[in-house]
C-alpha positions in Angstrom: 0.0 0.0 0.0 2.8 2.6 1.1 4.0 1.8 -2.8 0.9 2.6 -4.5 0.8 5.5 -2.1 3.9 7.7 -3.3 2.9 6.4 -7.2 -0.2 8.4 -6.3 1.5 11.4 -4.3 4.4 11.4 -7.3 1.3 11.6 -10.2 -0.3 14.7 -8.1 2.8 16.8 -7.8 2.9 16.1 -11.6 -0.3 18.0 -12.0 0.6 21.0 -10.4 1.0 24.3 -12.2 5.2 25.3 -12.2 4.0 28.5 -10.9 3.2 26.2 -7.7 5.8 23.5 -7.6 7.9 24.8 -4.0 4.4 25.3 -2.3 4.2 22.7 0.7 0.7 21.6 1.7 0.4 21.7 5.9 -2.3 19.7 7.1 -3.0 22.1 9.8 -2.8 25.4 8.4 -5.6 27.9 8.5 -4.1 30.8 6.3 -2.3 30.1 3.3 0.3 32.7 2.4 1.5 33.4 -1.7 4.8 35.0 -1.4 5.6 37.1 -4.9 9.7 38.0 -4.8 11.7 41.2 -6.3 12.8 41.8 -9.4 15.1 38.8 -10.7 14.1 36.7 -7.8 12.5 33.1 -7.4 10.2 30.7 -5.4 13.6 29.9 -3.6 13.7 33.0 -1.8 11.0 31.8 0.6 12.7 28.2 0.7 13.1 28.1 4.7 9.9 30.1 5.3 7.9 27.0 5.9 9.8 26.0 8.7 10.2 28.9 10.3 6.5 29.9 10.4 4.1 28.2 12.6 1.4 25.3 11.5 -1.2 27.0 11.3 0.2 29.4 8.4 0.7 27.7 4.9 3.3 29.5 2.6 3.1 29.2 -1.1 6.0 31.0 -3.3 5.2 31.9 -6.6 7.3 31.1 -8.7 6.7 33.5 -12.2 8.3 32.8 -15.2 11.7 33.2 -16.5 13.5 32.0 -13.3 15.2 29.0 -11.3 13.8 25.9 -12.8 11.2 28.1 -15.5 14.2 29.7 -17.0 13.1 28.4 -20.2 9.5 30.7 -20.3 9.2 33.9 -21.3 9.1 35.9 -18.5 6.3 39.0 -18.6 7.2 42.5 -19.0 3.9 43.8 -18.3 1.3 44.1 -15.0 -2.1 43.7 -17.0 -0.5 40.4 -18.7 0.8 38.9 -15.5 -2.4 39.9 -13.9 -4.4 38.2 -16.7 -2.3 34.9 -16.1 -2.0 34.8 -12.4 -5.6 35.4 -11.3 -7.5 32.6 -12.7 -4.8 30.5 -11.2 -4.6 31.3 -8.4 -8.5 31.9 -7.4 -9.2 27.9 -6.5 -6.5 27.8 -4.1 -8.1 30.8 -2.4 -10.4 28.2 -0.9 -9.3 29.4 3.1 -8.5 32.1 4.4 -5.1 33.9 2.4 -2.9 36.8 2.7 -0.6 38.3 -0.1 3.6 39.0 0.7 5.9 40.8 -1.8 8.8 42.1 -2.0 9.9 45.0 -4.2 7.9 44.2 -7.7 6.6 41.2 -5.4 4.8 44.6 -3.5 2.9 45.6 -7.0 2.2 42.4 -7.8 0.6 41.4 -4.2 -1.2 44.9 -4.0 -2.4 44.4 -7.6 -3.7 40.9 -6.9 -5.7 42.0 -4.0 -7.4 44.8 -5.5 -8.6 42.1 -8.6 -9.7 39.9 -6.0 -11.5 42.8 -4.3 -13.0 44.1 -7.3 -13.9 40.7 -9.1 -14.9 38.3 -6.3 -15.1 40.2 -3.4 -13.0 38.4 -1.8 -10.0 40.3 0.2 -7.0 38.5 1.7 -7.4 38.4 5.1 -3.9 40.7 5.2 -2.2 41.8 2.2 2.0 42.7 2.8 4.5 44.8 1.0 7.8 45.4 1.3 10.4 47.5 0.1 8.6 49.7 -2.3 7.0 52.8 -2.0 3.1 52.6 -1.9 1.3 52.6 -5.9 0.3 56.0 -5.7 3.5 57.8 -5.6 5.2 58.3 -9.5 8.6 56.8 -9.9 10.9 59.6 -9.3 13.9 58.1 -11.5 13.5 57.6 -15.4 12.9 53.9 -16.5 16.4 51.4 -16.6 15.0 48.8 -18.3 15.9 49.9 -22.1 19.4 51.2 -21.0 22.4 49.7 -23.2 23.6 46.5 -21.7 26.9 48.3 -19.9 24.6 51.3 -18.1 22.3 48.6 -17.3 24.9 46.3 -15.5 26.2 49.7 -13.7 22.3 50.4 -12.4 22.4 46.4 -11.2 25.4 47.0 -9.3 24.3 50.4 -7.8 21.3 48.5 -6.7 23.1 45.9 -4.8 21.1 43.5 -5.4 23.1 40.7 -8.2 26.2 39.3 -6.5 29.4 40.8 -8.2 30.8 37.2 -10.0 27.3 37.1 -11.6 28.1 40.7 -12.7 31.5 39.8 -14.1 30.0 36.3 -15.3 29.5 36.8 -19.1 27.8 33.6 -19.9 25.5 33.9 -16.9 24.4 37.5 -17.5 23.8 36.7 -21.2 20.7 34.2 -19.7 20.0 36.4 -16.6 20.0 40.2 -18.3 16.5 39.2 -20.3 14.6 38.5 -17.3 16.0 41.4 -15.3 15.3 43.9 -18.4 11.7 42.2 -18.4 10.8 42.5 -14.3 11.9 46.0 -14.3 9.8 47.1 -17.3 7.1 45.2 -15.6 7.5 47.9 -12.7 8.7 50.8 -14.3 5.6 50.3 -16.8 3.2 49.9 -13.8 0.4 53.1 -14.6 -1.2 52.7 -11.2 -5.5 53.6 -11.5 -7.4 55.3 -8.7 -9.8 52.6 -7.1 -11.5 52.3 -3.2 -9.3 51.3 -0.9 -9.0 48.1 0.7 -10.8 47.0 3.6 -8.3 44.4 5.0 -5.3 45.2 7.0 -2.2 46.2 5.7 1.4 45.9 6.5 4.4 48.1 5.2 8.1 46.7 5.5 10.9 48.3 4.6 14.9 48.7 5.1 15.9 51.5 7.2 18.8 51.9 5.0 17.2 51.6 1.9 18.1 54.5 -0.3 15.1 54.0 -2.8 12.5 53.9 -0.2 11.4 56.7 2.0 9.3 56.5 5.4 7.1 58.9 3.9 6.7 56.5 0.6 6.0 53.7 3.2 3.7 55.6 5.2 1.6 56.5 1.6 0.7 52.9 1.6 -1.9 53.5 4.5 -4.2 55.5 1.9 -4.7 51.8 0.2 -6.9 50.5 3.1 -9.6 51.3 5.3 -8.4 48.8 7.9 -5.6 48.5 10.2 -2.5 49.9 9.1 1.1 48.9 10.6 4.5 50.2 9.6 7.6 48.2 10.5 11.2 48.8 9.4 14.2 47.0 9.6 18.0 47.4 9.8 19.5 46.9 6.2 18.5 48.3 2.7 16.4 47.1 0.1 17.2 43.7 0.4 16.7 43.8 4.3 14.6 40.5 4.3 17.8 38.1 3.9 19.8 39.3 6.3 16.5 40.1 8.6 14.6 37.5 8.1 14.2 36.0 11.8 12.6 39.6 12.9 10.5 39.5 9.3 9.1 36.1 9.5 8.6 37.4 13.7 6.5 39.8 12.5 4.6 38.1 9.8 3.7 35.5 12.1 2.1 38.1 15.0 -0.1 39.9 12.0 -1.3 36.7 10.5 -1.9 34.5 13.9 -4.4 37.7 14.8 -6.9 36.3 12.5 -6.6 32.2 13.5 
């Protein structure tokens, strides 16, 4: 019987969607958490976050196209496009109750998500996150990178911090990894954001108090997005505080989301 029982277990995993392969089912769980990541970044960002969190609170990474083990799909360069994908895929695991994390374009893409649902189904997450990225409303203040010639975009990579410098000097590697890069940040810098009623379900606003990019007053924008509770946490590092922070991040993720088991 245990035989037949992983041939059975191994056909399921087969079935599920690549933009859902790292998610790992808990049989307690009463909130199930989609985790989008930053620009360039994959599913394996949120690798340990399962362990780390409590039973009750079931993450599920996304992992979008163009990246770790989907290098091979195109990635998309566009919100509306994503949007159009992601939705209907996601809406029949929203079958409990569900919150939204990103990071950086992960942010967007969360906050995005949440209005759709909103709007469409009328059906909130029960807590929507975002981190490192100033809230919708504000304009980017700094022309769009995305379209820069391959050397000024590698200097705007490195100024960001956020590629490792022997992936910078790695050729071969940059030649696959500079088409998804170019293709997340058009996805953000692109991003026209449209007036709509705020939320109604609590909000939380993360960001690095070194982060150059990010003010507190962009953070502090974010509370116009709801009509419920609004919290505003920051963190020592910059942009790409949640790696070296993530004890204190997952802390605080864990005391927002066990408020509503």
């Amino acid at each position: 019987m245990r035989e037949i029982s992983l041939t059975r277990q191994e056909q399921k995993m087969k079935t599920v969607s690549p933009w859902l392969r790292s998610w790992q089912r808990k049989p307690h769980a009463r909130i199930r958490l989609f985790c989008f990541p930053y620009a360039g970044g994959g599913a394996s960002l949120f690798h340990a976050w399962p362990q780390c969190l409590p039973r009750e609170i079931e993450v599920c990474p996304l992992q979008l196209p163009g990246r770790e083990e989907r290098l091979a799909d195109t990635p998309f360069s566009t919100m509306s496009l994503l949007l159009e994908a992601l939705a209907p895929l996601l809406q029949p695991y929203l079958d409990m109750p569900y919150a939204f994390f990103g990071h950086s374009m992960g942010a967007l893409i969360s906050f995005e998500l949440a209005r759709y649902f909103s709007r469409t189904q009328n059906l909130e997450p029960v807590h929507l996150f975002v981190s490192g990225h100033r809230a919708p409303q504000i304009p980017d203040p700094d022309p769009p990178t995305h379209n820069l010639p391959e050397p000024e975009f590698i200097e705007e990579l490195r100024r960001l911090q956020g590629t490792p410098e022997e992936v910078l000097h790695n050729e071969e590697l940059l030649h696959i990894l500079l088409p998804l890069l170019r293709a997340d940040f058009a996805l953000c810098e692109t991003y026209s954001y449209t007036h709509e009623k705020p939320l109604t379900c609590p909000l939380s606003a993360f960001s690095g108090l070194q982060d150059a990019d990010v003010s507190r007053e962009d953070i502090k924008a974010w509370h116009e997005q709801t009509r419920g509770p609004f919290k505003m946490r920051f963190f020592r590092g910059d942009h790409f505080f949640l790696h070296k922070e993530q004890g204190n991040l997952l802390h605080a993720l864990t005391l927002d989301l066990l408020a509503h088991v």
